[in-house]
NUTORTI-404787 format. One record per residue (C-alpha): residue in three letters; chain; x, y, z. Coordinates in steps of 0.5 Angstrom, whole numbers, padded with zeros to 4 digits. Example, Ala and Ser with C-alpha at 12.3 -4.5 7.8 and 13.67 -1.06 7.14 Angstrom:
   aa  ch     px     py     pz
  ALA   A   0025  -0009   0016
  SER   A   0027  -0002   0014
***
This chain:
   aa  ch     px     py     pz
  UNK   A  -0233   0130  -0255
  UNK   A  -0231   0128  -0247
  UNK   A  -0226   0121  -0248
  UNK   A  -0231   0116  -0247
  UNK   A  -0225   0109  -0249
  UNK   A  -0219   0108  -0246
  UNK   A  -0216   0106  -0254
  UNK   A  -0220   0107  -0261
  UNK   A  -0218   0103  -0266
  UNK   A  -0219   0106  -0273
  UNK   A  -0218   0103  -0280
  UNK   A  -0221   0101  -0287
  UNK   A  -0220   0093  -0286
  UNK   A  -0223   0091  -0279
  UNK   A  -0224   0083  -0277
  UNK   A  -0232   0083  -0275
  UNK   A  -0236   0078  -0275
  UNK   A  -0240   0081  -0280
  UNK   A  -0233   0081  -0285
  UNK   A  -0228   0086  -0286
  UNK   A  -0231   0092  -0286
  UNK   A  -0228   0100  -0284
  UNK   A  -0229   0102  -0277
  UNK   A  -0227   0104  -0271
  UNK   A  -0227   0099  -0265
  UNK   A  -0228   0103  -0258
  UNK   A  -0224   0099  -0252
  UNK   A  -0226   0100  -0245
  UNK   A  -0223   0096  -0238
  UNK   A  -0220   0091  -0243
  UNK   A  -0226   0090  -0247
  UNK   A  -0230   0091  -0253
  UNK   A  -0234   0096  -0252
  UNK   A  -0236   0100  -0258
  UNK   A  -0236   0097  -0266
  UNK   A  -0238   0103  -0270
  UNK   A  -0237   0104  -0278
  UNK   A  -0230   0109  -0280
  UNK   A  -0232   0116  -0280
  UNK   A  -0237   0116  -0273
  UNK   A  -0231   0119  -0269
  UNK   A  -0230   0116  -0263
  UNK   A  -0227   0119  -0257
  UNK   A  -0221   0115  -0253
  UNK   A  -0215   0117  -0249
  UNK   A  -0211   0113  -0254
  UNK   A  -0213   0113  -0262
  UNK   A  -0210   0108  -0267
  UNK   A  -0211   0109  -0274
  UNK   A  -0209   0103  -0278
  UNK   A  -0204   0104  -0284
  UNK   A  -0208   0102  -0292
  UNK   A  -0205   0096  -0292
  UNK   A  -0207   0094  -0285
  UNK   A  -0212   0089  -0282
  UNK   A  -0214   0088  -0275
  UNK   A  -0216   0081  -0273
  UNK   A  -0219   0079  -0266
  UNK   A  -0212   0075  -0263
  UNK   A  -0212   0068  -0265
  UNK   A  -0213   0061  -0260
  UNK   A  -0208   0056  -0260
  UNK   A  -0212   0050  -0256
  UNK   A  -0205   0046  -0257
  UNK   A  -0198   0048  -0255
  UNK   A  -0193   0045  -0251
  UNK   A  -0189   0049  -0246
  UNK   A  -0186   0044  -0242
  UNK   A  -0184   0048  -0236
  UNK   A  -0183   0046  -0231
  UNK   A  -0178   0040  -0231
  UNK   A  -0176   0041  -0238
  UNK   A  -0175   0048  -0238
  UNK   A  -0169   0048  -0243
  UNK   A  -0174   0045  -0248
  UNK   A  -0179   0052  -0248
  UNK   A  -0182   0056  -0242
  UNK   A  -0188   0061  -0240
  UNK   A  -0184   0067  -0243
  UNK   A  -0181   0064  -0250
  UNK   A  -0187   0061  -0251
  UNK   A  -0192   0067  -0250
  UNK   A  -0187   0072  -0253
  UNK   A  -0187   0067  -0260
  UNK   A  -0194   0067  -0260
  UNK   A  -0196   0075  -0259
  UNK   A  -0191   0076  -0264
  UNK   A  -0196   0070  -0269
  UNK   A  -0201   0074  -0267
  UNK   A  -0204   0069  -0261
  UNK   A  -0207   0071  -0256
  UNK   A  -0209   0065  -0252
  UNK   A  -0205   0059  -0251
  UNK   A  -0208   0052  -0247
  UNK   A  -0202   0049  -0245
  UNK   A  -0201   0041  -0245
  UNK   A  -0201   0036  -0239
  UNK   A  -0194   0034  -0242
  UNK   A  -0189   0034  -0243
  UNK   A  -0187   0038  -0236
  UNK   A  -0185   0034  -0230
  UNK   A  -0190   0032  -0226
  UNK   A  -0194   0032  -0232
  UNK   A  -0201   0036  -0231
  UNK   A  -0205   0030  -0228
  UNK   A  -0207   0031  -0221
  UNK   A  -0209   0039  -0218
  UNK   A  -0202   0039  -0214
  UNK   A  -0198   0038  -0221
  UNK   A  -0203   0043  -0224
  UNK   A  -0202   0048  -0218
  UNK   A  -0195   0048  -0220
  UNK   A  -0195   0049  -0226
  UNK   A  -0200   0055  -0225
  UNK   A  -0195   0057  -0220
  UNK   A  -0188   0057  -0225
  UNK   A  -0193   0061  -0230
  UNK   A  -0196   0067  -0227
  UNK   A  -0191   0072  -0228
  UNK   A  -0189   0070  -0234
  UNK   A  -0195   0069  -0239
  UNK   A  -0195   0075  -0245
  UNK   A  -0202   0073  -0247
  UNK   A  -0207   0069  -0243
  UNK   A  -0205   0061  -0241
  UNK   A  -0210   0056  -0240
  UNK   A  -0209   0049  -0239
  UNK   A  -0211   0042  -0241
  UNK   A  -0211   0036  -0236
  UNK   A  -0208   0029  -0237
  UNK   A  -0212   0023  -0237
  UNK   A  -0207   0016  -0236
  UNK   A  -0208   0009  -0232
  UNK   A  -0209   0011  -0225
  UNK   A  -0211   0017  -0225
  UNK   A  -0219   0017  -0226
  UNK   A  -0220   0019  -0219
  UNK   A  -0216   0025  -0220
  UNK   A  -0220   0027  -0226
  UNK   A  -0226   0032  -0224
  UNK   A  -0221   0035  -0218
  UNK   A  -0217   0037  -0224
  UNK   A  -0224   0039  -0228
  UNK   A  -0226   0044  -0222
  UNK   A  -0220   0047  -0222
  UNK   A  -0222   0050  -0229
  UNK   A  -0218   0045  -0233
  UNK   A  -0221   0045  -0241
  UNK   A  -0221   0038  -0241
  UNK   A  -0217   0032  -0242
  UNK   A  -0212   0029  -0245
  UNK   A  -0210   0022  -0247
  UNK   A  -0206   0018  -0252
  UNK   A  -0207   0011  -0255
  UNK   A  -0199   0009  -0256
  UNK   A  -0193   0012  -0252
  UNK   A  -0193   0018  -0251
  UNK   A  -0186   0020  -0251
  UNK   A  -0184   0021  -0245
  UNK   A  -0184   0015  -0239
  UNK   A  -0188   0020  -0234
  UNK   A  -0195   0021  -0239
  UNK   A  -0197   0013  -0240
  UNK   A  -0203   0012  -0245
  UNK   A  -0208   0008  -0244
  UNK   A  -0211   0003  -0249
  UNK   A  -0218   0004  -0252
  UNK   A  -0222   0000  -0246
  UNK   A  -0219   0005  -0241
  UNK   A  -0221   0010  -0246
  UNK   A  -0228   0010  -0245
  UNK   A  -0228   0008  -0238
  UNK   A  -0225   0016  -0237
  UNK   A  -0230   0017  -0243
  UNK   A  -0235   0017  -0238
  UNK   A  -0233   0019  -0232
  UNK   A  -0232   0025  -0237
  UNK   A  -0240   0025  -0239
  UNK   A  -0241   0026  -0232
  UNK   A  -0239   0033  -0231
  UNK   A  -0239   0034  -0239
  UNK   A  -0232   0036  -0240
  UNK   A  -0228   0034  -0247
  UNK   A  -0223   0028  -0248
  UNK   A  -0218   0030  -0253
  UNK   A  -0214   0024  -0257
  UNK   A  -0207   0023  -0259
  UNK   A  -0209   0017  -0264
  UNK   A  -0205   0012  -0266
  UNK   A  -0205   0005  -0265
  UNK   A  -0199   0002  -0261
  UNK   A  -0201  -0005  -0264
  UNK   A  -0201  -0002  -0271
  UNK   A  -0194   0002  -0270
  UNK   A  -0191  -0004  -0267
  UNK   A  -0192  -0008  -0273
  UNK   A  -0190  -0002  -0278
  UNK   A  -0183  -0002  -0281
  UNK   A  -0176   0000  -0276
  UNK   A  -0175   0008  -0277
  UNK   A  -0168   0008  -0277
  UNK   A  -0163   0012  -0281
  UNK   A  -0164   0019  -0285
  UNK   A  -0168   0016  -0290
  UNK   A  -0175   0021  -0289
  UNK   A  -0179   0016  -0293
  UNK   A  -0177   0010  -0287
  UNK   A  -0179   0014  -0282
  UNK   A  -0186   0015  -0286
  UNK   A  -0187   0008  -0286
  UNK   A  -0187   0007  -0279
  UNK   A  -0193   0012  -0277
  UNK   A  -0197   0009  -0283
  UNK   A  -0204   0012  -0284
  UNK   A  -0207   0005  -0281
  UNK   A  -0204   0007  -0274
  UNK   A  -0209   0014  -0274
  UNK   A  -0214   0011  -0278
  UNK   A  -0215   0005  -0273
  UNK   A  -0214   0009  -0267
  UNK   A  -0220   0014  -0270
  UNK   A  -0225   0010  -0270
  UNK   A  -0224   0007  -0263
  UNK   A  -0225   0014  -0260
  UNK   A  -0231   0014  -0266
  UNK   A  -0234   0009  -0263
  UNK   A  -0232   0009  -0256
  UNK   A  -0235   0017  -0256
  UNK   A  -0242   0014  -0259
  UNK   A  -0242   0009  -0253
  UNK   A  -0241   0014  -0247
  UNK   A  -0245   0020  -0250
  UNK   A  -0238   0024  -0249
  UNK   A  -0234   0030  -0252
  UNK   A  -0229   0028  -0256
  UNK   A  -0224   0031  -0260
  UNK   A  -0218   0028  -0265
  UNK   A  -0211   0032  -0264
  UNK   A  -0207   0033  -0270
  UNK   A  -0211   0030  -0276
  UNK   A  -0205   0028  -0282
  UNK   A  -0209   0022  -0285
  UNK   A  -0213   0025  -0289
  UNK   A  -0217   0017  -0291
  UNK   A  -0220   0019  -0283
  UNK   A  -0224   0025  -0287
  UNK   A  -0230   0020  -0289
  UNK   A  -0231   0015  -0282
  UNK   A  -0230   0023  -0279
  UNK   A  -0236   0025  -0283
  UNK   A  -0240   0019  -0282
  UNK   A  -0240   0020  -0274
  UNK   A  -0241   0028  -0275
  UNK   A  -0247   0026  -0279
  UNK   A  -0249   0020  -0274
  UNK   A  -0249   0026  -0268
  UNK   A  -0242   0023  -0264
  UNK   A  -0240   0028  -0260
  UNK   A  -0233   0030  -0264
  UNK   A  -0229   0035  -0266
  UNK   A  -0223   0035  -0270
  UNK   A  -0216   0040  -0271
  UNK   A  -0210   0039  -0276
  UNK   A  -0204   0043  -0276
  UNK   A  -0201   0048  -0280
  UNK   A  -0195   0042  -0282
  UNK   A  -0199   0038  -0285
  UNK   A  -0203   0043  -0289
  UNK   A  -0196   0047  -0292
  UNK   A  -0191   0041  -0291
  UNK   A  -0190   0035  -0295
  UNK   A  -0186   0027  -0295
  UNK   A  -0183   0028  -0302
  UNK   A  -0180   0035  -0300
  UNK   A  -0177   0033  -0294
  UNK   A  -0169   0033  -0294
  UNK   A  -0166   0026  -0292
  UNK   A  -0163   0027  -0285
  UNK   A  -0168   0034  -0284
  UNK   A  -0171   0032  -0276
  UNK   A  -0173   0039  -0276
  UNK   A  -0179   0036  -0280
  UNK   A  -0180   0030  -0275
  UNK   A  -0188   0029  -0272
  UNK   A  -0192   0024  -0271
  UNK   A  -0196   0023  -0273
  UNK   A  -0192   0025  -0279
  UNK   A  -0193   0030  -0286
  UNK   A  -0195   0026  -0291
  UNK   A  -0195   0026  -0298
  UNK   A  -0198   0032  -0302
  UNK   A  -0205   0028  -0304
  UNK   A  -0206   0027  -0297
  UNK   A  -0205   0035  -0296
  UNK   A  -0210   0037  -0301
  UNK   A  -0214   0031  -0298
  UNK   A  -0214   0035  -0292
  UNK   A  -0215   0043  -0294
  UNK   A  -0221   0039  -0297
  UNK   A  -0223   0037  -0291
  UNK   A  -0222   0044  -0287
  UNK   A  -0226   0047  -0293
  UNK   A  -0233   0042  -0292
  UNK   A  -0233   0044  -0284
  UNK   A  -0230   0037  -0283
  UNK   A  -0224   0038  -0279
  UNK   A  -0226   0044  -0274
  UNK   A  -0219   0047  -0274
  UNK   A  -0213   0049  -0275
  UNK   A  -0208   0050  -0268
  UNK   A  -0200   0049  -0268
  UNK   A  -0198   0043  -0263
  UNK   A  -0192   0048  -0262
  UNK   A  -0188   0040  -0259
  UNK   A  -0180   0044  -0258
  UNK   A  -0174   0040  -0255
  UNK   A  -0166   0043  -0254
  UNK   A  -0163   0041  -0261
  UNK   A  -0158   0035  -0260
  UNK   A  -0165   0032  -0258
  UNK   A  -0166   0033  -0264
  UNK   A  -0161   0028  -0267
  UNK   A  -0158   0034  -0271
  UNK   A  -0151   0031  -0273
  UNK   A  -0153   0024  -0275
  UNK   A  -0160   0026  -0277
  UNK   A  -0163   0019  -0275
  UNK   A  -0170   0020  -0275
  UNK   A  -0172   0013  -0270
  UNK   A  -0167   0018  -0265
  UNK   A  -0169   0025  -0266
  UNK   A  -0175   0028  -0262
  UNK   A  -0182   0029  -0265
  UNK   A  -0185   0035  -0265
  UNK   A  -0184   0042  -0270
  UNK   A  -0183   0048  -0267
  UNK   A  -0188   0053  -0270
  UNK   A  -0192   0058  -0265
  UNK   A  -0190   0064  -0268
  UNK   A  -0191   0063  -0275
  UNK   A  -0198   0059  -0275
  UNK   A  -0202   0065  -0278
  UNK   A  -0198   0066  -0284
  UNK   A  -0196   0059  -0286
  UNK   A  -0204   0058  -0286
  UNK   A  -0206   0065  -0290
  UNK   A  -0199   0064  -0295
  UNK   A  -0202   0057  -0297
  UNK   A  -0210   0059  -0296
  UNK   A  -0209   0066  -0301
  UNK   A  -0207   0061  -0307
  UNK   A  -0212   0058  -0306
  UNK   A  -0217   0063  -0306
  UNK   A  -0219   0062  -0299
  UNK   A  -0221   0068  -0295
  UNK   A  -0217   0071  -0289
  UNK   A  -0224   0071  -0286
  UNK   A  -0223   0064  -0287
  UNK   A  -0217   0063  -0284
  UNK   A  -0218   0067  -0278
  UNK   A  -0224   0063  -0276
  UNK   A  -0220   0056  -0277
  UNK   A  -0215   0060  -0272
  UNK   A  -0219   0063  -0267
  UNK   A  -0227   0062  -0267
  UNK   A  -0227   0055  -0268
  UNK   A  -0221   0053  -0263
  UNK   A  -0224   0059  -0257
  UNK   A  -0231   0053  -0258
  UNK   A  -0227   0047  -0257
  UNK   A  -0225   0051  -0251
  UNK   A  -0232   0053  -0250
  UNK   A  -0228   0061  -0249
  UNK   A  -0235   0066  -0249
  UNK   A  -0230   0072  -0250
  UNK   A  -0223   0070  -0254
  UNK   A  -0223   0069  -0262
  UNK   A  -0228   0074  -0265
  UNK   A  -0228   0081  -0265
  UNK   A  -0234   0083  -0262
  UNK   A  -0239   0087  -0258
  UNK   A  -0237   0084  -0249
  UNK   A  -0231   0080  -0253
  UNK   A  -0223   0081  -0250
  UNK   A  -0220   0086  -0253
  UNK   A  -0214   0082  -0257
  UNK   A  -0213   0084  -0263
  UNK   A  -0207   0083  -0268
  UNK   A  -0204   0088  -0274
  UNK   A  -0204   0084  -0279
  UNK   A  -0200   0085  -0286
  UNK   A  -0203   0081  -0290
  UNK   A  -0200   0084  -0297
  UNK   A  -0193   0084  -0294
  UNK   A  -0188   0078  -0295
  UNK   A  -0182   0077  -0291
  UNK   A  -0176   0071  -0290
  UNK   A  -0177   0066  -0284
  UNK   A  -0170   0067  -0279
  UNK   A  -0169   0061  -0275
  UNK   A  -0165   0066  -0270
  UNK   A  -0171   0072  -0270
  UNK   A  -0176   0067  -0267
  UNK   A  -0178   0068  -0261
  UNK   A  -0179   0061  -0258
  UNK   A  -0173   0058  -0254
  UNK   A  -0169   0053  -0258
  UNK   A  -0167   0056  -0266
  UNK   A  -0170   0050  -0270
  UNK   A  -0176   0050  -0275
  UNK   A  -0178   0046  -0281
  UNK   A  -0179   0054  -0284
  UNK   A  -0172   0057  -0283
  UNK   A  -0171   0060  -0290
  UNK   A  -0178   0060  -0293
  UNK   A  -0181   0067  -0295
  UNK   A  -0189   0067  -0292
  UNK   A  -0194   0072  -0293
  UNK   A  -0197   0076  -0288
  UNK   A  -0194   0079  -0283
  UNK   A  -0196   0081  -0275
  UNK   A  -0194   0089  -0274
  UNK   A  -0197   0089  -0266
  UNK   A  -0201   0085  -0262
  UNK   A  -0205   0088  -0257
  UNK   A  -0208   0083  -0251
  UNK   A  -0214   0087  -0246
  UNK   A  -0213   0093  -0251
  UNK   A  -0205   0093  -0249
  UNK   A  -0200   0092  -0254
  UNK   A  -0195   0086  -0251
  UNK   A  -0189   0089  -0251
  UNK   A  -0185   0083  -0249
  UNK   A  -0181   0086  -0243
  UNK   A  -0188   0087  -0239
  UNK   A  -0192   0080  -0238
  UNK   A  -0199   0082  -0238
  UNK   A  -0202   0075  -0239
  UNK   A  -0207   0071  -0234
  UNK   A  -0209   0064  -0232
  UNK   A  -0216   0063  -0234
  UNK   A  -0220   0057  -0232
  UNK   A  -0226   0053  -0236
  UNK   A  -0232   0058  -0235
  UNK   A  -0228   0063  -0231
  UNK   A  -0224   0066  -0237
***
């Protein structure tokens, strides 16, 4: 038989839409091609016959990473951040607005960024907009240029350059986003309710909890709630951690507000009363709570009310951290997790006798919809040709100092995950590390 494919993929495990099943999957120009039971010989110029214990998955979707280039490019960069997620089994990252310099909130600021990316993405980079005071007029400039939508907080962001915008302004951007349909997405946190919380300071974790209570996210979700209701926008809730949101989130899904809603691995692996005093690598905000909270939110992801799960990869340098002193009100908040997103999800999930069909939906399909990607997050006929090698069965020792992100910092230093990523390959090609073989994508123009 003539070689009709550029590579053939054959195996016992393949990730399909219709579930894990033998096949062989034909890959032509990058694409899909072919999905045809195992045994049916199809013919390519590469052919790879996956190992017993292996399972090919579509390449994940992470709809929530920092990458702070330019402007803080020691905190993290195109190349660390897309080598740390090909080797997480992520094909596709949209970066954040912030916390480059300048934020992405005009076209020239968006343009620079696409400029400094372009020859270092080892997977596909898109990028969000930024929604801040002032900037109204920029937003559907920033929309046509192939943004995925906006971004906006509702307290201090944490860098001066990216201001928040209180709910009024909220909802007056809401609507100007309903005009040409794209999506709000919302760090939610009450700056009122934090002002009241206690002071953060020291090394106590439980000090710093108290100053990010649950109230602060409650309060600033039913605002979006509401203002979404109001305006007929899309809205999206980043980085759910209280999980006493989950009924007002429901009710609003169930009244048809137009709203999505993410968690992060975390929130879903980590828990308040196993943190260490003086332990910053653990600092977010909003923060990991107590184990209930957790349980809550499995709950939750299981009943379809959070939509899913992405990394909110927030890196800095180390001595921004607060390592020496360990003070949790001086310490950046962010947790660096890239590249072990999928295998502290699947640890968690196979205790809990959840499928890795499951996960990988939460991971890849269900982040390509917010986005609105027609062709990444499935392995499926006309799809992208991402895929990730996965060992669900093998286990293995995070090293701080073997991931592939910029600053050696993570909560999970130390912790044994199951589930190991063998090779990633991004349009039928394996992503070797050496040679950037990422695009920039555009909403609508992938």
């Amino acid at each position: 038989m003539s070689e009709s494919f550029d590579l053939v993929i054959r195996g016992q495990r393949i990730l399909t839409t219709a579930g894990i099943a033998a096949r062989e999957v034909g890959v032509r120009n990058g694409v899909i091609a072919a999905i045809e039971p195992l045994g049916n010989g199809l013919a390519g110029a590469q052919v790879i016959d996956l190992a017993d214990d292996e399972t090919l998955i579509p390449g994940l979707v992470d709809t929530h990473v920092h990458v702070n280039e330019p402007g803080r490019t020691e905190w993290e960069g195109f190349a660390s951040a897309t080598r740390a997620a090909a080797a997480g089994g992520v094909t596709t990252i949209i970066d954040m607005p912030l916390n480059s310099i300048p934020p992405t909130t005009t076209v020239e600021g968006l343009k620079l960024k696409r400029e400094v990316a372009e020859d270092q993405a080892f997977v596909d980079v898109g990028f969000w907009g930024g929604a801040v005071p002032g900037n109204k007029g920029d937003l559907r400039g920033l929309h046509d240029e192939g943004v995925f939508g906006f971004k906006c907080f509702l307290l201090h962001s944490g860098v001066d350059e990216f201001p928040h915008l209180d709910a009024d302004e909220m909802e007056e951007d809401m609507r100007e986003l309903k005009s040409f349909d794209s999506l709000m997405i919302v760090h939610a946190e009450d700056s009122h309710a934090i002002d009241r919380a206690p002071h953060p300071g020291g090394d106590h974790y439980a000090t710093f909890l108290a100053s990010r209570p649950r109230g602060a996210e409650n309060k600033a979700i039913a605002e979006v709630i509401e203002r979404a209701r109001w305006t007929g926008a899309r809205a999206h809730i980043l980085h759910l951690s209280s999980s006493d949101a989950l009924p007002m989130i429901e009710s609003a899904k169930r009244d048809g507000v137009n709203l999505t809603v993410e968690t992060c691995p975390h929130y879903l692996t980590l828990m308040a009363e196993e943190i260490p005093d003086g332990a910053t690598a653990y600092k977010c905000c909003p923060p990991i709570r107590e184990a209930s909270n957790r349980e809550l939110l499995w709950k939750g992801l299981e009943d379809g009310t959070i939509d899913c799960i992405v990394s909110d990869h927030s890196p800095s340098t180390l001595d921004l951290k607060d390592l020496e002193n360990g003070d949790f009100a001086v310490a950046w908040g962010g947790v660096s997790s890239l590249q072990l997103g999928l295998s502290l999800i699947w640890t968690e999930a196979r205790q809990r006798g959840i499928s890795l069909e499951q996960v990988v939906s939460w991971m890849g399909a269900k982040p390509a919809a917010l986005a609105r990607l027609q062709n990444k997050g499935q392995l499926a006929l006309g799809y992208d040709a991402d895929f990730a090698v996965f060992a669900a069965d093998e286990a293995f020792v995070v090293d701080v100092t073997k991931l592939k992100h910029k600053n050696p910092i993570t909560p999970y230093d130390g912790k044994t995950l199951s589930g190991v990523v063998r090779k990633t390959f991004l349009r039928g090609s394996v992503v070797d590390g050496q040679t950037p073989g990422g695009k920039l994508i555009r909403r609508g123009n992938v």
